[in-house]
C-alpha positions in Angstrom: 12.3 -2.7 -28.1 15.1 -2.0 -25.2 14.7 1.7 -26.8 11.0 2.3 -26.2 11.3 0.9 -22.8 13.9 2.9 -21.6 12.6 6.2 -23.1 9.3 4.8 -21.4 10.7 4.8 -18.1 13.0 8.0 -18.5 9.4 9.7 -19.4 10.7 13.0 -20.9 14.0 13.5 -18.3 11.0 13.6 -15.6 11.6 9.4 -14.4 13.4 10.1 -11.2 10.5 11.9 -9.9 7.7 10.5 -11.4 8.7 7.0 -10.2 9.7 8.2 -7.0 6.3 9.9 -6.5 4.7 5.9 -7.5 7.1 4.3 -5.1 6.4 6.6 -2.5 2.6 6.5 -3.3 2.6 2.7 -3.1 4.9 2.9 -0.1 2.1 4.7 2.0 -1.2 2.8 0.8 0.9 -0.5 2.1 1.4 1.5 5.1 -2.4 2.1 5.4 -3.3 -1.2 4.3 -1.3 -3.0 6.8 -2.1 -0.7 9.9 -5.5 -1.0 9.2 -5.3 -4.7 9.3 -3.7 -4.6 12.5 -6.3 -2.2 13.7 -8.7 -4.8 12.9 -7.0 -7.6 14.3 -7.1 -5.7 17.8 -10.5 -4.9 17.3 -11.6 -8.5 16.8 -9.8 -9.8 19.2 -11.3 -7.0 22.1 -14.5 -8.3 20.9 -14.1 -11.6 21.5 -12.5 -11.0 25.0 -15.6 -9.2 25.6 -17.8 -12.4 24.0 -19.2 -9.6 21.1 -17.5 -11.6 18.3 -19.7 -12.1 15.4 -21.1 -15.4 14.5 -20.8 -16.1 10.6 
């Protein structure tokens, strides 16, 4: 079982970069995901100085 795994993540001598590629993949769609929630934030809270908010 420890074999398959390890020849899993070693994916043909190719691991280093294929993981590497993921990590810096995820790496910039947390990036995204949290500017774009800061974005948001600001945006709310502009509206709300300005009395726009919208009512749920």
């Amino acid at each position: 079982m420890i074999l398959l795994a390890s020849g899993f993540f070693a994916m043909g001598g190719y691991g280093a970069f294929i993981w590497s590629a993921y990590g810096a993949a995820l790496l910039a769609i947390g990036g995204l995901v949290l500017v774009s929630l800061a974005q948001h934030r600001k945006a709310r809270r502009a509206l709300a100085a300005r009395g726009l908010e919208r009512r749920r």
